[in-house]
N, CA, C and O atoms as a GROMACS GRO file, in nm:
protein
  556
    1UNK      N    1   9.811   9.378  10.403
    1UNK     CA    2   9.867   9.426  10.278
    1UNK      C    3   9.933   9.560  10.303
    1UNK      O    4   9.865   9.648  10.358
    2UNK      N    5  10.055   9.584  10.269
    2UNK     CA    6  10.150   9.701  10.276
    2UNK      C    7  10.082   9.807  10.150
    2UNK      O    8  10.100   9.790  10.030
    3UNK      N    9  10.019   9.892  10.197
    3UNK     CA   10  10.004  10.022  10.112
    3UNK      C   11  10.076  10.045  10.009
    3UNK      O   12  10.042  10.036   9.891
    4UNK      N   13  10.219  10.086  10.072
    4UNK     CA   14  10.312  10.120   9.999
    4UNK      C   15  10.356  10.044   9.873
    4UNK      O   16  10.411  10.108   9.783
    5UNK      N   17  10.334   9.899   9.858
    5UNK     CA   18  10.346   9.818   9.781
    5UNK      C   19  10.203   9.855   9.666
    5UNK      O   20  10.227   9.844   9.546
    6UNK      N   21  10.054   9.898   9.711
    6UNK     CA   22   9.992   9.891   9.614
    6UNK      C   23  10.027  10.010   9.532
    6UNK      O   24   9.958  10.027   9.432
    7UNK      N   25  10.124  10.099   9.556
    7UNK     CA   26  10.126  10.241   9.464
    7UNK      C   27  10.175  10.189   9.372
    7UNK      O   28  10.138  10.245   9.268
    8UNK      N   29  10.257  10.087   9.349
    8UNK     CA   30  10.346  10.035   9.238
    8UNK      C   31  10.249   9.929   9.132
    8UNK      O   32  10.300   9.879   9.032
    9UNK      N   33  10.114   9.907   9.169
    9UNK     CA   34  10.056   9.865   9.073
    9UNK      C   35   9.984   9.966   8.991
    9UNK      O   36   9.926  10.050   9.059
   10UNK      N   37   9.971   9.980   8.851
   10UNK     CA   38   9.942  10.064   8.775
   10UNK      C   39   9.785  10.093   8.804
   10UNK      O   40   9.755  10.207   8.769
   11UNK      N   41   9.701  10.035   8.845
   11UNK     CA   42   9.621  10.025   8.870
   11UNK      C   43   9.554  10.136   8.956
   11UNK      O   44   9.446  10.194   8.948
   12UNK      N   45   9.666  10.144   9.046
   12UNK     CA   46   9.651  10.229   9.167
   12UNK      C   47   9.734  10.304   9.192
   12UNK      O   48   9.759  10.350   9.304
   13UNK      N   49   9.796  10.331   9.078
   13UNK     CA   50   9.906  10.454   9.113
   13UNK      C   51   9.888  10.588   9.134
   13UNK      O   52   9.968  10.662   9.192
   14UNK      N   53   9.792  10.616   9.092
   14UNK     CA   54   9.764  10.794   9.129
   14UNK      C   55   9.658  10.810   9.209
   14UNK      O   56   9.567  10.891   9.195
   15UNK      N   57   9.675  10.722   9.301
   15UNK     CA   58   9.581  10.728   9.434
   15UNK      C   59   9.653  10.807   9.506
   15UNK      O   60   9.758  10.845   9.455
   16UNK      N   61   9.625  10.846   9.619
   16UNK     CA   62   9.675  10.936   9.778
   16UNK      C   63   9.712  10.789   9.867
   16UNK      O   64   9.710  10.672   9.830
   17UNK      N   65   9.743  10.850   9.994
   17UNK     CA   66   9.766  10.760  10.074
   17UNK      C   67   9.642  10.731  10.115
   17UNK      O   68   9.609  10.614  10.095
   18UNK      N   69   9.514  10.846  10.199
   18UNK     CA   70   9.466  10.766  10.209
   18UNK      C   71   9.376  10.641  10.172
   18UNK      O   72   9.327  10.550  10.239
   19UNK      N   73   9.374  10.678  10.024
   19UNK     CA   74   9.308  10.548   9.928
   19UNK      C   75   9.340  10.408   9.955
   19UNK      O   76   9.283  10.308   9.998
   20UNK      N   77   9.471  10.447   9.906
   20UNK     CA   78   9.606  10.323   9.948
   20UNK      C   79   9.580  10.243  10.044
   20UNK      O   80   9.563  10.121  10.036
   21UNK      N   81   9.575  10.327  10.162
   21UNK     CA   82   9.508  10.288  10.295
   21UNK      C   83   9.371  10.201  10.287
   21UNK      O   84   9.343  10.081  10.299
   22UNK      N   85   9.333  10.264  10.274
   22UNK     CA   86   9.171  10.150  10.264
   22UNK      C   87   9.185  10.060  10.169
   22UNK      O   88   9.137   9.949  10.190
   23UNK      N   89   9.246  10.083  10.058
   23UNK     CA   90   9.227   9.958   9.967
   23UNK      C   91   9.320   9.809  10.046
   23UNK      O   92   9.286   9.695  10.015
   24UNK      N   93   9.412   9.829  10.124
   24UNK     CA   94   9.502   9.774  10.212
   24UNK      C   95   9.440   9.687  10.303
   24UNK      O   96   9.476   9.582  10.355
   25UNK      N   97   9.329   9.760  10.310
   25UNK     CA   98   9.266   9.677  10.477
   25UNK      C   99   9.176   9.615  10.356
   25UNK      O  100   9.132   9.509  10.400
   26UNK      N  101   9.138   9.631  10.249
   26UNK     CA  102   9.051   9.502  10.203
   26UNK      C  103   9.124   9.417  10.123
   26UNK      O  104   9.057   9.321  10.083
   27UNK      N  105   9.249   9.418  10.083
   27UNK     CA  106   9.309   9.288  10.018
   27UNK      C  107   9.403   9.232  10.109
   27UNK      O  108   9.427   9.288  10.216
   28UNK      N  109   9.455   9.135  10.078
   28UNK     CA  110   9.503   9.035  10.129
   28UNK      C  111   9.643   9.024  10.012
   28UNK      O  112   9.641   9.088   9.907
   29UNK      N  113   9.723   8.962  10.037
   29UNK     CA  114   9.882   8.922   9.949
   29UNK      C  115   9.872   8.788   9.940
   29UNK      O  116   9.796   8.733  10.020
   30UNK      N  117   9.923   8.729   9.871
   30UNK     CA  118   9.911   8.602   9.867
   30UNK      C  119  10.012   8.549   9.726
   30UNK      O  120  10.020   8.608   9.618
   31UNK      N  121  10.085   8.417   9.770
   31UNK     CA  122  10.191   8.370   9.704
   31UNK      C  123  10.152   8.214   9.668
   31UNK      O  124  10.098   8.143   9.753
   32UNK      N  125  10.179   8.169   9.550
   32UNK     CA  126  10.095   8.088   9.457
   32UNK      C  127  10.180   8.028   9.380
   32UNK      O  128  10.227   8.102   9.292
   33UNK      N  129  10.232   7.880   9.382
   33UNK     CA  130  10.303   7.823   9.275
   33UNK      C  131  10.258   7.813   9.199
   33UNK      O  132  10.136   7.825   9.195
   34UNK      N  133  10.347   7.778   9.070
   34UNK     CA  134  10.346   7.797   8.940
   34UNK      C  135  10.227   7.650   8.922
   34UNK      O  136  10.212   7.578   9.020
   35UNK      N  137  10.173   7.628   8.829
   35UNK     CA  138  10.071   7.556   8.752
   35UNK      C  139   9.929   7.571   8.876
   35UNK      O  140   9.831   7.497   8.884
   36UNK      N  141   9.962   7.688   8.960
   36UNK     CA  142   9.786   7.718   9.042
   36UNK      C  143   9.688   7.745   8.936
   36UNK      O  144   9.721   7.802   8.832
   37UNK      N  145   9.536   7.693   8.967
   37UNK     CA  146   9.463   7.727   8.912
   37UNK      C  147   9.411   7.880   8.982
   37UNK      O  148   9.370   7.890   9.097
   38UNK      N  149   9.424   7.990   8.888
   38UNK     CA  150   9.361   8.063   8.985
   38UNK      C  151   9.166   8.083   8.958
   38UNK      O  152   9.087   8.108   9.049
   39UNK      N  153   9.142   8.072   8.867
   39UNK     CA  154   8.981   8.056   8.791
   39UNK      C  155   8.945   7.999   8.700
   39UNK      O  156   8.987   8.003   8.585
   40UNK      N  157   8.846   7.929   8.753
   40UNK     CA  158   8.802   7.809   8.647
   40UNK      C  159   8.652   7.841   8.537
   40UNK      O  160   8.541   7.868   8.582
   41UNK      N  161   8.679   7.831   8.425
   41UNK     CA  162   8.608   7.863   8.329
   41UNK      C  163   8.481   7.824   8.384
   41UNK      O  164   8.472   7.708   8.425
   42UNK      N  165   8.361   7.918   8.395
   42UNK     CA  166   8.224   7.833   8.411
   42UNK      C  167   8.153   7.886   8.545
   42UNK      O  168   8.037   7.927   8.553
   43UNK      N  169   8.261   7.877   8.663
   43UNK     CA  170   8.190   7.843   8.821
   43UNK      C  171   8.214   8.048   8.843
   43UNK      O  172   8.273   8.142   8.790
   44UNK      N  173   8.109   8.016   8.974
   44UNK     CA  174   8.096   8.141   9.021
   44UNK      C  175   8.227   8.237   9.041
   44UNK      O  176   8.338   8.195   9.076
   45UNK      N  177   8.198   8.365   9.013
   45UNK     CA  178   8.297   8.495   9.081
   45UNK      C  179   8.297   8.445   9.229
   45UNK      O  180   8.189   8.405   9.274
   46UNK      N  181   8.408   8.443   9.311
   46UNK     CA  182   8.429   8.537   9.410
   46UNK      C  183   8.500   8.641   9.444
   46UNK      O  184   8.479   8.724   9.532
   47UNK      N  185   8.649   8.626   9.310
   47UNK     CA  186   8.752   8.736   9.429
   47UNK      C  187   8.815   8.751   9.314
   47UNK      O  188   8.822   8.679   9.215
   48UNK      N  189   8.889   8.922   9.359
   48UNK     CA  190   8.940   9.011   9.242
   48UNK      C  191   9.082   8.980   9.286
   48UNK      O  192   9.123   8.985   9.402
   49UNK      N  193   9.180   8.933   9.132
   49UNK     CA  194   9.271   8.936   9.152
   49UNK      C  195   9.370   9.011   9.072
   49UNK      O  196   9.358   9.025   8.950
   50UNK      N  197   9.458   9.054   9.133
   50UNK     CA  198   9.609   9.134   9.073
   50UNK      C  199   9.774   9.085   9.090
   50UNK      O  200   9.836   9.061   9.194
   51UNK      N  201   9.816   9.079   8.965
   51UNK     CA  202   9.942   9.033   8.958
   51UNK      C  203  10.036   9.115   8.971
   51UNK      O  204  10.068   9.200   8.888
   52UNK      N  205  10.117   9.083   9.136
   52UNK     CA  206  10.221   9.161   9.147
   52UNK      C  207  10.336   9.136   9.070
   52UNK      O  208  10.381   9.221   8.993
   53UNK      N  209  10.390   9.023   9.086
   53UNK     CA  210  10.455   8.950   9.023
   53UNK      C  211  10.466   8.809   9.000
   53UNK      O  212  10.425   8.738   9.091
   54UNK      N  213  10.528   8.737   8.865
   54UNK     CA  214  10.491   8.631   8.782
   54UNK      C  215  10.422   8.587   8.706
   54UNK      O  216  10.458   8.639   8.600
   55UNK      N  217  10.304   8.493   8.677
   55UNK     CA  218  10.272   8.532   8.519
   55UNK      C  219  10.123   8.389   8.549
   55UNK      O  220  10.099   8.319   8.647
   56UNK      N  221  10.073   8.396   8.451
   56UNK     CA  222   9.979   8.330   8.439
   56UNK      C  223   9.933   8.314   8.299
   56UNK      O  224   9.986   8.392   8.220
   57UNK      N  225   9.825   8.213   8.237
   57UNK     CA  226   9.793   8.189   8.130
   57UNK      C  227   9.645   8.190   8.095
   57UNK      O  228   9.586   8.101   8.157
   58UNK      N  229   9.550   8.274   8.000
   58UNK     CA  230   9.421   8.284   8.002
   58UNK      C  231   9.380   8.194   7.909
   58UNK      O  232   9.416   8.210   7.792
   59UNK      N  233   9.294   8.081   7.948
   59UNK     CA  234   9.181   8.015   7.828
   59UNK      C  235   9.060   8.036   7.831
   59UNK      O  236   9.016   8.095   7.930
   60UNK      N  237   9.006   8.010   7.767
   60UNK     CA  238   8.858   7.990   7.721
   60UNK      C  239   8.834   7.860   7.602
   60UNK      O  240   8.868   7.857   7.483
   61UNK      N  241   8.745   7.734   7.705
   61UNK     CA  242   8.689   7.667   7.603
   61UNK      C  243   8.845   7.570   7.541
   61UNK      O  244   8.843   7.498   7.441
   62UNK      N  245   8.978   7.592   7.636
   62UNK     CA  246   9.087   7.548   7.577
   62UNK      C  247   9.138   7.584   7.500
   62UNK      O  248   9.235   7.527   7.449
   63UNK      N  249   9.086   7.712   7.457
   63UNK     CA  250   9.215   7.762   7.346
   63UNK      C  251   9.241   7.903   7.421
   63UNK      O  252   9.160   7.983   7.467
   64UNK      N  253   9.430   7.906   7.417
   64UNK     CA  254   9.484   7.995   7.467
   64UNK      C  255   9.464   8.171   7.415
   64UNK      O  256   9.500   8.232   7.314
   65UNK      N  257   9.407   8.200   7.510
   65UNK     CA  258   9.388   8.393   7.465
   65UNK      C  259   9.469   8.498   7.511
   65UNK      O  260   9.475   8.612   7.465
   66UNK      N  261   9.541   8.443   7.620
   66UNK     CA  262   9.625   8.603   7.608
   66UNK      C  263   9.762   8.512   7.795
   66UNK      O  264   9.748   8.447   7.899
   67UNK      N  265   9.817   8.548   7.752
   67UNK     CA  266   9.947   8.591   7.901
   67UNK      C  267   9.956   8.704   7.956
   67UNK      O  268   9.986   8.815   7.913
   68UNK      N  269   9.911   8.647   8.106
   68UNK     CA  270   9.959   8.793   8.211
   68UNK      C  271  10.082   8.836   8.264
   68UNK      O  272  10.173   8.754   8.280
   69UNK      N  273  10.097   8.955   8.294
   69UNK     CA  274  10.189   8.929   8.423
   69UNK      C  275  10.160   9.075   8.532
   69UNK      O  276  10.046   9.120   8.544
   70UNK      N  277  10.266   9.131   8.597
   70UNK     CA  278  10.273   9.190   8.669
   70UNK      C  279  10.218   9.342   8.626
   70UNK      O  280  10.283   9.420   8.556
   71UNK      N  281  10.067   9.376   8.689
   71UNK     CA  282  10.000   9.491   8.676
   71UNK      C  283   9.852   9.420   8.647
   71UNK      O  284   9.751   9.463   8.703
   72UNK      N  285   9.849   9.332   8.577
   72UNK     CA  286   9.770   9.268   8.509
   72UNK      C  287   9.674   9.226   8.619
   72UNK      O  288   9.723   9.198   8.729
   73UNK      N  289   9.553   9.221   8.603
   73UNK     CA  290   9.451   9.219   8.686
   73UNK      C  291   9.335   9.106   8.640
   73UNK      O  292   9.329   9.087   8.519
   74UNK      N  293   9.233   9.020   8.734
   74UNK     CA  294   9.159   8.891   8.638
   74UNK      C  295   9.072   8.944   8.751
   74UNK      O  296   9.104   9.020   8.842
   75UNK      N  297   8.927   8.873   8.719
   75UNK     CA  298   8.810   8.815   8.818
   75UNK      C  299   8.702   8.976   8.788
   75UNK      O  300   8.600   8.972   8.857
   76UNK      N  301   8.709   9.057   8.734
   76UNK     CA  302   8.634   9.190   8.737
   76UNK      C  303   8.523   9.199   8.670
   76UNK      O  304   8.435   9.280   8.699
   77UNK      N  305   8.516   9.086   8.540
   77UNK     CA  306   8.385   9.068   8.463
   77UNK      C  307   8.315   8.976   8.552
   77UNK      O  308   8.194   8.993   8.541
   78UNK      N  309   8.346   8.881   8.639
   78UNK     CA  310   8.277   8.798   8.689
   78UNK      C  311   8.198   8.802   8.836
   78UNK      O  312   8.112   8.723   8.873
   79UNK      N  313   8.263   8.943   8.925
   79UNK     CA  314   8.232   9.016   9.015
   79UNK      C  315   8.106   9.173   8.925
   79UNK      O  316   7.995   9.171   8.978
   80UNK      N  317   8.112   9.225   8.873
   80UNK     CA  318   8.026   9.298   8.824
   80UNK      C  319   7.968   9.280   8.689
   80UNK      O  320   7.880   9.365   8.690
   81UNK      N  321   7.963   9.240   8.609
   81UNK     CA  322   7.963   9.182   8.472
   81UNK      C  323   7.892   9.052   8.481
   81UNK      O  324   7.772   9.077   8.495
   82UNK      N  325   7.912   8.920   8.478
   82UNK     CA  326   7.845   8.843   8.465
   82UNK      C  327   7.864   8.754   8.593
   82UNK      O  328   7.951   8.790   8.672
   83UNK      N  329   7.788   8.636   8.625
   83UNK     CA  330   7.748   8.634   8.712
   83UNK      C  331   7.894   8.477   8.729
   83UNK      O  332   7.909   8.421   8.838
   84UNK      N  333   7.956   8.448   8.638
   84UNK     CA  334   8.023   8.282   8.615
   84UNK      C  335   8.140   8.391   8.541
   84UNK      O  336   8.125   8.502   8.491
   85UNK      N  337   8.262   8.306   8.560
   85UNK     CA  338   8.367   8.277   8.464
   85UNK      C  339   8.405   8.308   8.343
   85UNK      O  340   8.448   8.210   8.283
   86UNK      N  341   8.407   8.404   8.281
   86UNK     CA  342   8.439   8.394   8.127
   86UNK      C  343   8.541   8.313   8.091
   86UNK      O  344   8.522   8.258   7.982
   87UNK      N  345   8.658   8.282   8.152
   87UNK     CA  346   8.799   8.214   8.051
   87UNK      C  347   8.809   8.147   8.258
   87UNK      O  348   8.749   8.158   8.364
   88UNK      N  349   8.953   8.066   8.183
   88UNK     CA  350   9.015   7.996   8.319
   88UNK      C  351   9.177   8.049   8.300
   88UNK      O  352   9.254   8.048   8.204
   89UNK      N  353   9.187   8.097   8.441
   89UNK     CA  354   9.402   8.170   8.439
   89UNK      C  355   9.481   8.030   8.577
   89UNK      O  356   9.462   8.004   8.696
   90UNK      N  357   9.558   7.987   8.483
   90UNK     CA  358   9.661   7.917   8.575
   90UNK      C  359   9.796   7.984   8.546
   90UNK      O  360   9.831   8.027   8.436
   91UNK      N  361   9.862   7.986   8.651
   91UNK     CA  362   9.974   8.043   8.684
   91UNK      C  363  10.058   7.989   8.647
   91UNK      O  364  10.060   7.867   8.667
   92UNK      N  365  10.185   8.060   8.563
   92UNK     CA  366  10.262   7.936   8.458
   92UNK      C  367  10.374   8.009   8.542
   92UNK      O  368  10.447   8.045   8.450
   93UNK      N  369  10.421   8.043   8.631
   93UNK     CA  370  10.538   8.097   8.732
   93UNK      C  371  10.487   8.133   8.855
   93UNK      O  372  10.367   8.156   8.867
   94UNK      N  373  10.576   8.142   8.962
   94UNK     CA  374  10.539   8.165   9.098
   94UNK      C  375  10.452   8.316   9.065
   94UNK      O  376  10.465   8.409   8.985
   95UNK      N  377  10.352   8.279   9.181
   95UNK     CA  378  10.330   8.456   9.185
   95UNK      C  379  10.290   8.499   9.295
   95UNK      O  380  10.251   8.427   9.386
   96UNK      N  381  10.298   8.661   9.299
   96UNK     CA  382  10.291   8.700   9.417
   96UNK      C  383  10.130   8.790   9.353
   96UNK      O  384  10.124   8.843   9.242
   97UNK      N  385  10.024   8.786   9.448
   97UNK     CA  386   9.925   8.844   9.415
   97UNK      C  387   9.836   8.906   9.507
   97UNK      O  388   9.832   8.849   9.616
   98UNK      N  389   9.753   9.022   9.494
   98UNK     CA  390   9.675   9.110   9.598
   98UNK      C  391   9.566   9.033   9.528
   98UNK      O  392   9.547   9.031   9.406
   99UNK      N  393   9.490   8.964   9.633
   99UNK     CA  394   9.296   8.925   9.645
   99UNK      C  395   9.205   9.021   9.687
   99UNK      O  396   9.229   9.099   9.779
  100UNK      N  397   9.110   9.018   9.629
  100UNK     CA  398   9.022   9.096   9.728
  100UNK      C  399   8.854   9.014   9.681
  100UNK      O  400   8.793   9.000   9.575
  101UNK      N  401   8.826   8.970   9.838
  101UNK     CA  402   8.711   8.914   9.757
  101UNK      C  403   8.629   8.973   9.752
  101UNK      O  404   8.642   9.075   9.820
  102UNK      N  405   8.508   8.962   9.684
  102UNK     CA  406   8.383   8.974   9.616
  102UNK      C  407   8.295   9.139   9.716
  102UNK      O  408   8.284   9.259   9.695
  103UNK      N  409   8.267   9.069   9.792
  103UNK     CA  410   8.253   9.207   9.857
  103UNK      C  411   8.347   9.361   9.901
  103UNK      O  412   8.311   9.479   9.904
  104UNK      N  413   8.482   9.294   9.933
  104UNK     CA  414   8.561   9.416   9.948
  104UNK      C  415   8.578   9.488   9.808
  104UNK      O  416   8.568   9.611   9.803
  105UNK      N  417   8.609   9.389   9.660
  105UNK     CA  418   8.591   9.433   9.569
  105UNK      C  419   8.498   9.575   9.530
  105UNK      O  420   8.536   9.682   9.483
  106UNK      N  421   8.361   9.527   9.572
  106UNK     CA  422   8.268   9.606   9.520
  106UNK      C  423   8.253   9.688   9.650
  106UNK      O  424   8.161   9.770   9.645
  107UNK      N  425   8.316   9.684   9.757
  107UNK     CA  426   8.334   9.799   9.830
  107UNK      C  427   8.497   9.900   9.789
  107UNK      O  428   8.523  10.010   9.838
  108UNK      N  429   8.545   9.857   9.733
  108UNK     CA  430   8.652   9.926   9.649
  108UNK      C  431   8.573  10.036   9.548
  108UNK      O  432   8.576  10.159   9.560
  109UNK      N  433   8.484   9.938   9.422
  109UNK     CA  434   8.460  10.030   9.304
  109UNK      C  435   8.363  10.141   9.356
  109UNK      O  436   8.364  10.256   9.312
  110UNK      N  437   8.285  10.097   9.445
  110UNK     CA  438   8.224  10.219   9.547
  110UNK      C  439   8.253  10.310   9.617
  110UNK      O  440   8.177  10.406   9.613
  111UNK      N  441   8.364  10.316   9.701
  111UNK     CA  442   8.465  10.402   9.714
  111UNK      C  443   8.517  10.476   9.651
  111UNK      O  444   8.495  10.597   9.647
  112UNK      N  445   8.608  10.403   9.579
  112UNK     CA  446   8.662  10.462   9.444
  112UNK      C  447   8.656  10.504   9.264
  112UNK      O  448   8.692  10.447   9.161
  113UNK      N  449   8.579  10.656   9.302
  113UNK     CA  450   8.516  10.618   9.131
  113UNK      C  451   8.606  10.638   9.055
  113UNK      O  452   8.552  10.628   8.945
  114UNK      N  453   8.702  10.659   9.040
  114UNK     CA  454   8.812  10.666   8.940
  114UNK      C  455   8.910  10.510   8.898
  114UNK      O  456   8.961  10.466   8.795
  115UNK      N  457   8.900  10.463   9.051
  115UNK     CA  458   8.907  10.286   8.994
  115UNK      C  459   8.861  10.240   8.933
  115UNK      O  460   8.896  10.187   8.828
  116UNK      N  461   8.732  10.250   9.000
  116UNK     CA  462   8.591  10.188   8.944
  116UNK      C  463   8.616  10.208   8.780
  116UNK      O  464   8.636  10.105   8.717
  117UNK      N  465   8.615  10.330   8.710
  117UNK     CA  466   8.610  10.355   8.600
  117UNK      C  467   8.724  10.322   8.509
  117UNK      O  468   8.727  10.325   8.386
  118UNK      N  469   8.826  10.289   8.602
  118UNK     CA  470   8.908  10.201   8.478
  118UNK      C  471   8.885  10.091   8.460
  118UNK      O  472   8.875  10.040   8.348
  119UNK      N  473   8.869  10.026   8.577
  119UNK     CA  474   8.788   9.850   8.588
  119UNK      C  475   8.663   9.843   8.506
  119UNK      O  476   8.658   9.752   8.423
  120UNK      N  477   8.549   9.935   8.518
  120UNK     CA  478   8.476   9.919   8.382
  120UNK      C  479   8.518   9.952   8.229
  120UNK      O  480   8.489   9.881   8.133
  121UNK      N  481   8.569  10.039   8.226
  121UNK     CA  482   8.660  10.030   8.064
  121UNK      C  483   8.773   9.906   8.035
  121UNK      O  484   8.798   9.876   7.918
  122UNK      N  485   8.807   9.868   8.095
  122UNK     CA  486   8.841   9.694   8.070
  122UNK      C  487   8.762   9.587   8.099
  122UNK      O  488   8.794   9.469   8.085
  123UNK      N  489   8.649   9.631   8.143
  123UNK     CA  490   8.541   9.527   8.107
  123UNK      C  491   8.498   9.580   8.000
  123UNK      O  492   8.593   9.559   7.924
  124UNK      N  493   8.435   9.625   7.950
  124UNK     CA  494   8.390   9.693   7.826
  124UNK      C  495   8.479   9.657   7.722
  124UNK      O  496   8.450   9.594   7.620
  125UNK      N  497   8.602   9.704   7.759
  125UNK     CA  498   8.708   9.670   7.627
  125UNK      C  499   8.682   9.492   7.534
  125UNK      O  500   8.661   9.450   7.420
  126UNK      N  501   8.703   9.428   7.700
  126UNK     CA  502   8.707   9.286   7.688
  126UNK      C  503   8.590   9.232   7.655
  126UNK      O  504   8.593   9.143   7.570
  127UNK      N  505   8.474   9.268   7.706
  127UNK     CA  506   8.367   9.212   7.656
  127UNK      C  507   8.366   9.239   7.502
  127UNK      O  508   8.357   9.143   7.426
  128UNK      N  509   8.374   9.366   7.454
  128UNK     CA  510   8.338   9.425   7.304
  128UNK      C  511   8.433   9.318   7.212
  128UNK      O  512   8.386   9.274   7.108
  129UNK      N  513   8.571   9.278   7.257
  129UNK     CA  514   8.645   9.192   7.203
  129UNK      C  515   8.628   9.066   7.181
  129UNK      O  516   8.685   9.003   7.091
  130UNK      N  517   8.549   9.019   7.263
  130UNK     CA  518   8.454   8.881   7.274
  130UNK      C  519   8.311   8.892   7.208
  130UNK      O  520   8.263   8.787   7.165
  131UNK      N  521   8.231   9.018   7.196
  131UNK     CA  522   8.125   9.014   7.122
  131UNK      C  523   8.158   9.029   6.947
  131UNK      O  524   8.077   8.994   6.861
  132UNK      N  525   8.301   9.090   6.918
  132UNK     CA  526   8.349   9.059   6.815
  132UNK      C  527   8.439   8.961   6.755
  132UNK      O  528   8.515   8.979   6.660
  133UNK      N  529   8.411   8.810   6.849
  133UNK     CA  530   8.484   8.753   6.783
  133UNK      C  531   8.580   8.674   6.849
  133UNK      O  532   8.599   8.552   6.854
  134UNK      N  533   8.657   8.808   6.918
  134UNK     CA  534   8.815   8.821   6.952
  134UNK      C  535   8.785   8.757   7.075
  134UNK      O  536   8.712   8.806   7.161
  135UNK      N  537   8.869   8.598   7.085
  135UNK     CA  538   8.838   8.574   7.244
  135UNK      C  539   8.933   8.634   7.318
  135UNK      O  540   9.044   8.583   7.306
  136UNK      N  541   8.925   8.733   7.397
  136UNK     CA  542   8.990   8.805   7.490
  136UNK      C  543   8.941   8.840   7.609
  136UNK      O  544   9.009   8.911   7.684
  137UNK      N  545   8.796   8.790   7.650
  137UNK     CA  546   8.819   8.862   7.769
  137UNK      C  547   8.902   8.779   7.888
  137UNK      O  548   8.935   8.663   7.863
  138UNK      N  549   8.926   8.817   7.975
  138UNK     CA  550   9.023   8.776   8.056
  138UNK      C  551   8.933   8.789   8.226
  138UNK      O  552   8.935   8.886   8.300
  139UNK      N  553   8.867   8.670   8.244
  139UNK     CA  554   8.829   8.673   8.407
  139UNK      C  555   8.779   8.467   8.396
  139UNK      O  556   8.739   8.408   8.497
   0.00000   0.00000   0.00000
C-alpha cells in the first residue's frame, strides 16, 4: 500500500508520514467488481475496510440503510464492538479499497490513539442510531 495514497483518505489525513508509514505495511489495496459482496449480515468480523473509490450499498435484515462511497469506511463495529456483522455492504460500482485485517486493525487503533478515537465515535454514533431505532449502523 502507497502511503502517499492513504493521506487522501479523510480518515487519515492529519497523520505524519511516519504514521502513514506503518499504517501502509498493515493494509493491503484491493480492487473489487461491482455487485462484490463485501460483508455478510450475521458471520464473523475479520477485516477493516475503506473506500477509496466507488460505492457500495448497506442492509440490514434487507432493508436498505445507507450508500457509501469514497472515505467511507465498514467492518469497525464488528472488529471491536460486537463480535458478528451488524448490516451486509455489496458493492454497487467497481471499487478500489484499503483492507486491513482483524489483527493489523487492532494493531492500528493501538498505535494510533487519535484514529482509534474517531473509529470509536462512529461506532458509538452508529450503534446509538440503531439503539434508537434508526437502522444505521454500517459494518
Amino acid at each position: 500500500m502507497d502511503a502517499d495514497r492513504l493521506k487522501a483518505i479523510p480518515l487519515f489525513g492529519g497523520l505524519g508520514r511516519k504514521q502513514l508509514d506503518e499504517i501502509a505495511g498493515w493494509a493491503d489495496e484491493v480492487d473489487l467488481p461491482a455487485g462484490k459482496a463485501l460483508v455478510t449480515e450475521g458471520t464473523f468480523a475479520y477485516e477493516f475496510v475503506i473506500i477509496e473509490a466507488g460505492s457500495a450499498e448497506v442492509t440490514s435484515g434487507g432493508q436498505h440503510l445507507a450508500d457509501l462511497g469514497p472515505g467511507d469506511y465498514l467492518g469497525e463495529i464488528g472488529l471491536l464492538a460486537a463480535p458478528r456483522r451488524t448490516a451486509s455492504v455489496v458493492t454497487t460500482a467497481p471499487m478500489r479499497a484499503v483492507v486491513m485485517t482483524g489483527p493489523s486493525f487492532r494493531a492500528m487503533v493501538k498505535a494510533l490513539p487519535s484514529v482509534a478515537e474517531q473509529i470509536r465515535s462512529a461506532i458509538d454514533a452508529r450503534m446509538s442510531r440503531t439503539a434508537r431505532g434508526e437502522p444505521q449502523a454500517v459494518d
